[in-house]
C-alpha positions as a Markdown table, in Angstrom:
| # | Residue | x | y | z |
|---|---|---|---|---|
| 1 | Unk | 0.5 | 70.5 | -57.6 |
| 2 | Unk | 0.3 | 68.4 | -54.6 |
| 3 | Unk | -3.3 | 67.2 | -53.1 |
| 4 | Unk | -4.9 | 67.3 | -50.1 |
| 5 | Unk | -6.2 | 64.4 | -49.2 |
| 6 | Unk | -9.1 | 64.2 | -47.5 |
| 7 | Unk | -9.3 | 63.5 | -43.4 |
| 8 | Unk | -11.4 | 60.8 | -43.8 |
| 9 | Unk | -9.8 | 58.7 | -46.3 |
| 10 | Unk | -8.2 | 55.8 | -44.3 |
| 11 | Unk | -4.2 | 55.3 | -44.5 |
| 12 | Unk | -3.3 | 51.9 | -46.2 |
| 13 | Unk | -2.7 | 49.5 | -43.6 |
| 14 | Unk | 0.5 | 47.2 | -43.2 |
| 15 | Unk | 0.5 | 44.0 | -44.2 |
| 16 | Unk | 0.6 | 41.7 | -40.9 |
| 17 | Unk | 4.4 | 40.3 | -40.7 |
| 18 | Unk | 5.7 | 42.8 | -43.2 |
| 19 | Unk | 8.5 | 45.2 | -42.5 |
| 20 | Unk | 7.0 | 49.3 | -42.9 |
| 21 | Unk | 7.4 | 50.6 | -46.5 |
| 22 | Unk | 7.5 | 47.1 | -48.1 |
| 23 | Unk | 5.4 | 47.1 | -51.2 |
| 24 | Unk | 4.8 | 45.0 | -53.9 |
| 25 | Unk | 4.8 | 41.6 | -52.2 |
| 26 | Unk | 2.7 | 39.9 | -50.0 |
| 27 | Unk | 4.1 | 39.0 | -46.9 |
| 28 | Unk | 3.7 | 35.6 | -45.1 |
| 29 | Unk | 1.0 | 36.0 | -41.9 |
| 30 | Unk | 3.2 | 33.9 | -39.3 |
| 31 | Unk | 1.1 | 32.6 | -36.1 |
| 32 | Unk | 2.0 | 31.0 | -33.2 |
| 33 | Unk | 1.3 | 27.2 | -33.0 |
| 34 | Unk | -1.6 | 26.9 | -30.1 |
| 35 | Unk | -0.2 | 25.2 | -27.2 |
| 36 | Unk | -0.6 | 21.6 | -26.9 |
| 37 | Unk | -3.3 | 20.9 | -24.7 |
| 38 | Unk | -2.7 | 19.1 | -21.2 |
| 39 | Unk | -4.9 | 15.7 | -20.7 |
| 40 | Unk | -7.5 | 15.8 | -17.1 |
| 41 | Unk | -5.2 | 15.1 | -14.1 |
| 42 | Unk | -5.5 | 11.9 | -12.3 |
| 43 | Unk | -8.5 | 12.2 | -10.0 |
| 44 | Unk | -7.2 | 10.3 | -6.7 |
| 45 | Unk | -10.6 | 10.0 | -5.5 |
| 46 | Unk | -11.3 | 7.9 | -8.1 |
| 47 | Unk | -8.3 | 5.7 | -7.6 |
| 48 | Unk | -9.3 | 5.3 | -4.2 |
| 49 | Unk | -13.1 | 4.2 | -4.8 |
| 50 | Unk | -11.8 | 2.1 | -7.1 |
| 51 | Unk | -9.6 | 0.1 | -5.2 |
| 52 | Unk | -12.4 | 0.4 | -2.5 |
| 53 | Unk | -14.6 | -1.6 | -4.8 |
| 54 | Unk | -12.0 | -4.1 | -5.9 |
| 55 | Unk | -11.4 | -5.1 | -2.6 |
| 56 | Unk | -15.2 | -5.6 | -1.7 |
| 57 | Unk | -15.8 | -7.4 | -4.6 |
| 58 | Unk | -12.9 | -9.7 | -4.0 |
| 59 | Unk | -13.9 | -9.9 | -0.5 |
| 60 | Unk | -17.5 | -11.1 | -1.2 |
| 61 | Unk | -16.7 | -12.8 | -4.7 |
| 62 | Unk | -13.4 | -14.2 | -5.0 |
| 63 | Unk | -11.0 | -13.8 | -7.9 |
| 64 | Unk | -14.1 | -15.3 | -10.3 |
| 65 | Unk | -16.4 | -12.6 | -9.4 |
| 66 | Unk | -14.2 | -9.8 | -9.6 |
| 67 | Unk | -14.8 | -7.9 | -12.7 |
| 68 | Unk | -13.7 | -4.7 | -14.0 |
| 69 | Unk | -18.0 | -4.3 | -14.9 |
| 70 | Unk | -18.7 | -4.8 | -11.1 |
| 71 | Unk | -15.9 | -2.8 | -9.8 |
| 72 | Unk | -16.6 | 0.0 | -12.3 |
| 73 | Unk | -20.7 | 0.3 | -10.9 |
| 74 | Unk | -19.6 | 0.4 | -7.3 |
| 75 | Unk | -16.9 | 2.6 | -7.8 |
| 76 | Unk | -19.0 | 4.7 | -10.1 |
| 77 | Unk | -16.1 | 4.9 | -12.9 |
| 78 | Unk | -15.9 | 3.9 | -16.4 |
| 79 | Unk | -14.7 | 0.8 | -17.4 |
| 80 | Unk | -12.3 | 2.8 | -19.4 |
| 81 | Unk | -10.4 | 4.6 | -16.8 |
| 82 | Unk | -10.1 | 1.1 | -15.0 |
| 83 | Unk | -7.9 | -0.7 | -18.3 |
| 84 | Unk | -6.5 | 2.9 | -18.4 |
| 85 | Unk | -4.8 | 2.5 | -15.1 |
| 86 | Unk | -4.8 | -1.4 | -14.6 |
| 87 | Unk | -4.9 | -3.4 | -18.0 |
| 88 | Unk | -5.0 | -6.7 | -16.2 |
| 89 | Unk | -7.0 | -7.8 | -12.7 |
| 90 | Unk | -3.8 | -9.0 | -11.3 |
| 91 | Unk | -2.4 | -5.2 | -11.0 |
| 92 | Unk | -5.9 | -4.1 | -9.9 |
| 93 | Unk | -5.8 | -6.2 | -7.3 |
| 94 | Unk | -2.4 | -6.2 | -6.4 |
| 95 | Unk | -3.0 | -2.4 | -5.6 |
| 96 | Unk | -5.8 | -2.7 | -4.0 |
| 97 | Unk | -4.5 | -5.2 | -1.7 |
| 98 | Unk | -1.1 | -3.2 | -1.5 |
| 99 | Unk | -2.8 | 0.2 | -0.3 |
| 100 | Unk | -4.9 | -1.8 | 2.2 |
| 101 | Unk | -2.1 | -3.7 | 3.9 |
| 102 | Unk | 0.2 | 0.2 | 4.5 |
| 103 | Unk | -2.9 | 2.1 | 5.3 |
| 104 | Unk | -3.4 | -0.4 | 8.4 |
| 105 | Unk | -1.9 | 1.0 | 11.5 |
| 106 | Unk | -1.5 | -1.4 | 14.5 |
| 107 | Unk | -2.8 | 0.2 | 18.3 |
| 108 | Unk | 0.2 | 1.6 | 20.4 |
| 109 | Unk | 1.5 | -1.5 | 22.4 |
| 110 | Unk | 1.2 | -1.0 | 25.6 |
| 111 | Unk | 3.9 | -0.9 | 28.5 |
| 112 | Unk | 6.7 | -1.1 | 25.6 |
| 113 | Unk | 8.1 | 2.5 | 24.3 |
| 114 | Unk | 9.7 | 0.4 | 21.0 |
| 115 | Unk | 6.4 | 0.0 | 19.8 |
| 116 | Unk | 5.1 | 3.4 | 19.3 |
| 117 | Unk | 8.4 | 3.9 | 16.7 |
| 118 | Unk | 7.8 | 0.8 | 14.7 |
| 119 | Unk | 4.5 | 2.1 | 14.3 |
| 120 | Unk | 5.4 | 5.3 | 12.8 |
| 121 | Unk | 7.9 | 3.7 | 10.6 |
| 122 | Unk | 5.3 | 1.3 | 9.3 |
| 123 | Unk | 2.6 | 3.3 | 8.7 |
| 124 | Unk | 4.1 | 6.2 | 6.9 |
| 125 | Unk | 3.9 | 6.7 | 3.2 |
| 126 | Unk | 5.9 | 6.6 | 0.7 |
| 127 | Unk | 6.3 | 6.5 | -3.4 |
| 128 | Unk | 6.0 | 3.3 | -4.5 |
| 129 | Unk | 7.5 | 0.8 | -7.5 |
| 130 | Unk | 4.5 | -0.3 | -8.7 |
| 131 | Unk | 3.5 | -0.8 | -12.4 |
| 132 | Unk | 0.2 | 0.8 | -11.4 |
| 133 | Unk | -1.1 | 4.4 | -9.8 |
| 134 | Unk | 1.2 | 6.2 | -8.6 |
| 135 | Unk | 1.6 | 6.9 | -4.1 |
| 136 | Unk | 0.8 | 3.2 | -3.6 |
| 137 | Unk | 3.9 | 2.0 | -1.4 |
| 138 | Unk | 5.2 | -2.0 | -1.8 |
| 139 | Unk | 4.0 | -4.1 | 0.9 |
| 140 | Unk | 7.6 | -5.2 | 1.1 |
| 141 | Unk | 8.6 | -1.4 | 1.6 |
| 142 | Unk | 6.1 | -1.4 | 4.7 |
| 143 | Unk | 8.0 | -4.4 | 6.3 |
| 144 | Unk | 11.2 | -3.4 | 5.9 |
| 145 | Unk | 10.9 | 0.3 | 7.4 |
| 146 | Unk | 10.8 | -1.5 | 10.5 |
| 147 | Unk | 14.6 | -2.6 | 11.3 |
| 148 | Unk | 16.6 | -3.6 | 14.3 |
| 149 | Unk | 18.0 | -0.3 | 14.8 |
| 150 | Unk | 14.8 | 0.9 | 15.2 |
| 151 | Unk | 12.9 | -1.5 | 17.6 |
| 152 | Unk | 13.9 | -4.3 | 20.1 |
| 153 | Unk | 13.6 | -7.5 | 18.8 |
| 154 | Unk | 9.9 | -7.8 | 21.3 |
| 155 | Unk | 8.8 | -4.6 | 20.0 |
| 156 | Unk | 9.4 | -5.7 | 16.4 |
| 157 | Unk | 7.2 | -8.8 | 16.7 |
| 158 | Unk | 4.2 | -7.4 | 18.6 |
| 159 | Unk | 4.3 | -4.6 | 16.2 |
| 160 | Unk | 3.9 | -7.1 | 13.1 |
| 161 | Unk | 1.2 | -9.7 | 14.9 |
| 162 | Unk | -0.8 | -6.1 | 15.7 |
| 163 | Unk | -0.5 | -5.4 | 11.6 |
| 164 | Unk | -2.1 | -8.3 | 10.9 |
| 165 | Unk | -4.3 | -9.1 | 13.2 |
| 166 | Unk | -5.7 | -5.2 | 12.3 |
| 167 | Unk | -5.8 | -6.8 | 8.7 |
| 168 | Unk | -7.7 | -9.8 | 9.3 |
| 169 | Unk | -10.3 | -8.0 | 11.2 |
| 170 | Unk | -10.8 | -4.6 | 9.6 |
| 171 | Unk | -12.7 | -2.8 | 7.3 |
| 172 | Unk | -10.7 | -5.5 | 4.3 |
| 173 | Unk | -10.6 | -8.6 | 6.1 |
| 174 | Unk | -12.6 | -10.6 | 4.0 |
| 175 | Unk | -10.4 | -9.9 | 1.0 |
| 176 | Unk | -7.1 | -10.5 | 3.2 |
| 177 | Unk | -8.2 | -13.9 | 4.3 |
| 178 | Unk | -9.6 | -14.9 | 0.8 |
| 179 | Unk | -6.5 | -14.1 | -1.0 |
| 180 | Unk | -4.9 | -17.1 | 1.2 |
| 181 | Unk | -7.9 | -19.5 | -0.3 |
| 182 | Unk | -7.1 | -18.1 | -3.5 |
| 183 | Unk | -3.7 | -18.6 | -3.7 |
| 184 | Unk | -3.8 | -21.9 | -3.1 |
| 185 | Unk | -6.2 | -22.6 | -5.8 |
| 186 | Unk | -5.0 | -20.6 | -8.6 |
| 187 | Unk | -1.1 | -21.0 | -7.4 |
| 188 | Unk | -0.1 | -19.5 | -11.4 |
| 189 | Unk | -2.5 | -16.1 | -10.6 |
| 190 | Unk | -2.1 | -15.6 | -7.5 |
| 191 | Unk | 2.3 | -16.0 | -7.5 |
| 192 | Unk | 3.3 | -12.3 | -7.7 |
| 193 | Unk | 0.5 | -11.2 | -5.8 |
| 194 | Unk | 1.1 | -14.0 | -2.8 |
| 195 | Unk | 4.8 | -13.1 | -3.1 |
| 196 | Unk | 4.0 | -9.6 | -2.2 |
| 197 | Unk | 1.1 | -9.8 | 0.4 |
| 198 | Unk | 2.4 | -12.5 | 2.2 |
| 199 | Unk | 6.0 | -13.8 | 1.6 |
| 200 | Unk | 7.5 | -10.4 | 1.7 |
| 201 | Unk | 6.0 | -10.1 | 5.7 |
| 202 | Unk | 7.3 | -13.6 | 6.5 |
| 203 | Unk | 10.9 | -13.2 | 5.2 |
| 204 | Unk | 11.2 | -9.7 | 6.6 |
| 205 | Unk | 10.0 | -11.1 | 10.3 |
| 206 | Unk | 12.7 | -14.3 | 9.5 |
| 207 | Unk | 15.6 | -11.9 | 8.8 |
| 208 | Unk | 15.0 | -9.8 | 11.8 |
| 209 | Unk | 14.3 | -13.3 | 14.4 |
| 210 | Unk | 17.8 | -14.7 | 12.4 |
| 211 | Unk | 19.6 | -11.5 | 13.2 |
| 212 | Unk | 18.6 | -11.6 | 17.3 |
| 213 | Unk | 19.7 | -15.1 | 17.3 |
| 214 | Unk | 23.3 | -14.1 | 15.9 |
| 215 | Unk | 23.3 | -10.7 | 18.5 |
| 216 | Unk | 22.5 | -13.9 | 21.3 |
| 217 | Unk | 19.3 | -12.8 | 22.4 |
| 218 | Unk | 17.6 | -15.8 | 21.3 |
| 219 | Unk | 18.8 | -19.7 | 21.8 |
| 220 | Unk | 21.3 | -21.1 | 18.9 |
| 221 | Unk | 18.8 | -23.6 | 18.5 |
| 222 | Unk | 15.7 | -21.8 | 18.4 |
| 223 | Unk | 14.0 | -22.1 | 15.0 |
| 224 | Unk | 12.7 | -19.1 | 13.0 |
| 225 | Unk | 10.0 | -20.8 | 11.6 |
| 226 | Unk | 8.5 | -22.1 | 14.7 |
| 227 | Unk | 8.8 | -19.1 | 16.4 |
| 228 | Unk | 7.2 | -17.5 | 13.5 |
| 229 | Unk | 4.4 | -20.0 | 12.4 |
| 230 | Unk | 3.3 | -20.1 | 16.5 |
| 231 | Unk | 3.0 | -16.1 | 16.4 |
| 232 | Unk | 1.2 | -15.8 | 12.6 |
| 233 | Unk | -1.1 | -18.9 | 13.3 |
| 234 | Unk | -2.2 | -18.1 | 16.6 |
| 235 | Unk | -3.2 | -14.4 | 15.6 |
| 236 | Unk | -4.7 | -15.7 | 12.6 |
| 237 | Unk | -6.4 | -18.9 | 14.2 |
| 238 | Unk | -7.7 | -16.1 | 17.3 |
| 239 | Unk | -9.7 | -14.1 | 14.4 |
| 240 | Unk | -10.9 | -16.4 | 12.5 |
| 241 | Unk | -12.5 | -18.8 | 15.4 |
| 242 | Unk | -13.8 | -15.7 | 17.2 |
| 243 | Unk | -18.0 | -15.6 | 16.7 |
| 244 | Unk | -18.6 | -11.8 | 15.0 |
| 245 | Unk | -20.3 | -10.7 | 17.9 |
| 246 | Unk | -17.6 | -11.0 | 20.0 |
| 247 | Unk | -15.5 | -9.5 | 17.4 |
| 248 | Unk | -15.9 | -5.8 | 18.5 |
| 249 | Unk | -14.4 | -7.2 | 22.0 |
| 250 | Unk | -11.5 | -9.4 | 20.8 |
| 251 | Unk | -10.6 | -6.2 | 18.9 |
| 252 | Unk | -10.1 | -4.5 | 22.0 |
| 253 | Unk | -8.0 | -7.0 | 24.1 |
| 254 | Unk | -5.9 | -8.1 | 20.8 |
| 255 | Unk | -3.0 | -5.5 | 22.3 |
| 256 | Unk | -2.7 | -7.6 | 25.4 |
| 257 | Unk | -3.2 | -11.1 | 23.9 |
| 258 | Unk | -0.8 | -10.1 | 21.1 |
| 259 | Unk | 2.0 | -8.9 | 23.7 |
| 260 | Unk | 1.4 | -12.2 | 25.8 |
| 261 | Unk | 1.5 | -14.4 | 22.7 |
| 262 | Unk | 4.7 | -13.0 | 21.5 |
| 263 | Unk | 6.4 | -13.0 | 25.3 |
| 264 | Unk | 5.3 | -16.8 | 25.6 |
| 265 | Unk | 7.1 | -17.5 | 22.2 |
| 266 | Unk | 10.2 | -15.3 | 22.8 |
| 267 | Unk | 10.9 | -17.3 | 26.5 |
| 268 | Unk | 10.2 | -20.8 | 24.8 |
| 269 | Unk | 12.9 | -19.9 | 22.1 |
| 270 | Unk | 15.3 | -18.4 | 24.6 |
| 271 | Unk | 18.3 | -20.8 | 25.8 |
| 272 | Unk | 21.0 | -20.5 | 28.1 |
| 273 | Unk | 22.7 | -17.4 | 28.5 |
| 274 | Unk | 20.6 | -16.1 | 25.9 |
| 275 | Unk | 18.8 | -12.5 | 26.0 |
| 276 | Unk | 15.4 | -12.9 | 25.5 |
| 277 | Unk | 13.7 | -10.1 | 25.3 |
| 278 | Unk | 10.6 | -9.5 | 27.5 |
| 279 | Unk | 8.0 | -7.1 | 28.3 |
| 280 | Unk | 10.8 | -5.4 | 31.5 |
| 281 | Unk | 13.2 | -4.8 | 28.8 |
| 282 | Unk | 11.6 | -3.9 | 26.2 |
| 283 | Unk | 11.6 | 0.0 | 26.4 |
């Protein structure tokens, strides 16, 4: 006789992972593995203060003074995240001085069209090679964006003695002209750091002066260096001999010295027959 069974007596249930009508086994629960879990993204901000604070403490300090304890409490970051992203002061620094150097952005030349497209070149951003952070473009990348067939000769100059002139007298300067005290006392430190703040500028600027003195704008005889040393030292001698409260002025007539300084130097290198560039031809 076959037997109702009651409404509320529950149907066996399934076993989870087991086919309908098995019975007599138990069948293996299967669950998915949780998903790995993604680490916290890179705050930029906190790259930024950090570098902030490196180059400050450089600035006021020197390479002795500069700890990753002082840059973490004016940055407001853990000393963690510092070794994190740069196990060794020379790459903290080296970025620091390596953002500072393509974030500066040299005033429009004035009475010369060149110089408004070496500026853009220079001064845009790019990835860059370094060891450290990422976005942080090579100081040599920065010189090099600037070619011949993108500015005159005139153009290319003033827009370099502008660069650094904006270096040695902005918001950083104090770390820009220590590192040159600092490389010349710590020569082993300093070498790759040097070679990319400094050198990588120089022979940029010599390859570009060599190449107008092939194309005959510029005398057979006239020496790179010279040319070169009498545009770097005279920018660099005008900013450091200038009193600070007269720096907020020479800031704003550094355009016209700059373009006169470079137009002396480019008619003292020019021979016979040569083309020296100058401020009529220019654009």
């Amino acid at each position: 006789m076959n037997q109702e069974i009651p409404s509320d007596v529950a149907a066996p249930q399934q076993p989870r992972g087991g086919a309908p009508g098995a019975s007599g086994t138990s069948a293996t629960v299967t669950e998915a593995a949780p998903a790995p879990r993604r680490g916290r993204p890179r705050d930029p901000l906190l790259d930024d203060r950090a570098l902030q604070a490196t180059l400050d403490v450089f600035g006021e300090k020197g390479w002795a003074g500069l700890t990753y304890d002082e840059v973490a409490a004016r940055a407001k970051v853990g000393k963690s995240s510092l070794y994190l992203r740069w196990p060794t002061k020379e790459r903290l620094l080296a970025d620091a001085l390596r953002r500072t150097q393509q974030q500066s952005a040299p005033q429009q030349v004035s009475g010369d069209a060149d110089a408004g497209a070496g500026a853009g070149a220079d001064g845009a951003s790019g990835p860059g090679t370094s060891s450290g952070p990422p976005d942080v473009p090579t100081a040599a990348a920065a010189a090099a964006s600037t070619t011949a067939a993108d500015v005159s000769l005139r153009s290319y100059l003033v827009h370099h003695a502008m660069r650094r002139a904006e270096l040695y007298v902005g918001e950083h300067g104090l770390a820009m002209l220590r590192l040159y005290v600092e490389a010349r006392a710590l020569p082993e430190v300093f070498a790759e750091i040097q070679k990319e703040a400094i050198t990588s500028f120089v022979l940029a600027q010599r390859h570009r002066v060599e190449e107008a003195i092939a194309e005959g704008d510029l005398s057979e005889g006239a020496s790179v260096v010279q040319l070169l040393d009498a545009i770097e030292g005279a920018v660099l001698m005008h900013v450091l001999v200038t009193p600070p409260e007269l720096t907020a002025r020479m800031r704003q007539t550094l355009p016209e010295y700059v373009e006169t300084l470079v137009d002396t130097q480019l008619r003292a290198a020019a021979g016979p027959g040569s083309r020296a560039p100058g401020p009529a031809s220019a654009g």
